[in-house]
C-alpha positions in Angstrom: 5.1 41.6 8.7 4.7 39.7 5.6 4.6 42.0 1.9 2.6 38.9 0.4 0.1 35.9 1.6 1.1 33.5 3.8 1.8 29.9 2.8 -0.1 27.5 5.0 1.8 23.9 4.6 -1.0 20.7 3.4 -1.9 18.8 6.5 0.4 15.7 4.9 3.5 18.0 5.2 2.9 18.7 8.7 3.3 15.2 9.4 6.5 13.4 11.5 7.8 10.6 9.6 7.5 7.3 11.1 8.7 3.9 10.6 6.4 1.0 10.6 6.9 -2.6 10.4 5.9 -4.7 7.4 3.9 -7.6 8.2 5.7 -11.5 7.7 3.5 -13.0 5.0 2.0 -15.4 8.3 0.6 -12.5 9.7 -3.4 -12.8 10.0 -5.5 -10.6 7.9 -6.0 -8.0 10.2 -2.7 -7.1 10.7 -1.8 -7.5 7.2 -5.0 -5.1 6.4 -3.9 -2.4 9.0 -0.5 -2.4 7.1 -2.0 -2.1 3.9 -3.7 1.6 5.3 -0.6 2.7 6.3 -0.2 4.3 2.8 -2.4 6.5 1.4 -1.4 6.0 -2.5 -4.3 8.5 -4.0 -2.6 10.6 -2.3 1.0 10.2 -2.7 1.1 8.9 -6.2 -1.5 12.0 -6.9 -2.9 9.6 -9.3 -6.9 8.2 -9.4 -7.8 5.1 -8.1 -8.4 4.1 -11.9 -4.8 5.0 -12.2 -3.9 3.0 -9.4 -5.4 0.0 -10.7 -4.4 0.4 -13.8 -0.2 1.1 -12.3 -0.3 -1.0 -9.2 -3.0 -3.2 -8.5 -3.7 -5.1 -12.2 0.1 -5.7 -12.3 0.5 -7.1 -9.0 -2.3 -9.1 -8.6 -1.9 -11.3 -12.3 1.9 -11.2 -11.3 0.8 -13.3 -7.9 -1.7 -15.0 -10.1 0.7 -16.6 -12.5 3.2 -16.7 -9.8 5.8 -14.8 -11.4 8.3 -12.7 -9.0 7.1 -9.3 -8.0 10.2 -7.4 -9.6 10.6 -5.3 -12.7 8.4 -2.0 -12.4 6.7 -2.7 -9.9 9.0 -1.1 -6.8 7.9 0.1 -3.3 5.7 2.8 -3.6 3.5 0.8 -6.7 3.5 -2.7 -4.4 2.1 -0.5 -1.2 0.0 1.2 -3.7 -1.3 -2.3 -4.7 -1.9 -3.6 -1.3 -3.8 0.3 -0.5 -6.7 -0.7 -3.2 -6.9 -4.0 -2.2 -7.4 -2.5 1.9 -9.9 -0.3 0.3 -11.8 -2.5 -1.5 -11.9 -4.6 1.4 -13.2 -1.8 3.7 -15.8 -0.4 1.8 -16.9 -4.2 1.2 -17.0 -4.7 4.9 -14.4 -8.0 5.2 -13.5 -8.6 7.8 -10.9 -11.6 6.7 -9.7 -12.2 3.5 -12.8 -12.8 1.0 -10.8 -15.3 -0.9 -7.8 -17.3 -1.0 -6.9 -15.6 -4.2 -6.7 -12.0 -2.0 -5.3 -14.2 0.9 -2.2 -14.9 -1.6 -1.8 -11.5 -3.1 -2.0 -10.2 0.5 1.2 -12.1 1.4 3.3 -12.1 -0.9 3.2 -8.7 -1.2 3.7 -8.2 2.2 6.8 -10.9 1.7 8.2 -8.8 -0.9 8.2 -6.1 0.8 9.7 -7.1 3.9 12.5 -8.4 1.9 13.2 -5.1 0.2 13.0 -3.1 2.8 14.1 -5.1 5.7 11.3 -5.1 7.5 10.5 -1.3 7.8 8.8 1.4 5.8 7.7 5.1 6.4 4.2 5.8 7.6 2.9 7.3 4.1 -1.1 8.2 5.6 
């Protein structure tokens, strides 16, 4: 019997890792989308979606813009991060394909980017 209370694990550390495949930037939107949710960055970067914005998205999104390469600070975790908002906003606005070639763009080349880092394969982060 236990002298003190008992620690009950979050729900997120009870979870198996698993690998999932990152989308080729040809991939159609729902399958990039469906990728994009396979991260849940409010909650692993324990940051706001303000902060999220502000770290992830904003960067990504002009970097894509002005077509610059997706290096620098932005690594993994901030690019998934990015591509998390953008699923959000995109659910809560009800799309249902991309709502503009501007998000059709950021979509894939982040999803290019990160297949090339990572070969192909991340962790399930949700």
């Amino acid at each position: 019997m236990s002298d003190g209370p008992r620690h009950v694990p979050h729900k997120k550390q009870l979870a198996v890792s698993r690998r999932v495949r990152v989308p080729g930037p040809d991939a159609d939107w729902a399958a990039l989308h469906a990728f994009a949710r396979t991260f849940d960055a409010a909650f692993f970067l324990s940051s706001s979606t303000a902060t999220i914005v502000q770290l992830a998205y904003r960067p990504a999104f002009e970097a894509v813009e002005r077509g610059e390469h997706l290096g620098g600070d932005l690594g993994i975790a901030l690019l998934r991060a990015a591509l998390w908002f953008q699923a959000r906003s995109d659910t809560f606005a009800g799309a249902s394909d991309f709502s503009s070639p501007e998000v059709e763009r950021f979509y894939r080349t982040v999803c290019e980017e990160l297949h090339t880092r990572t070969h192909g394969w991340v962790e399930d982060a949700t």
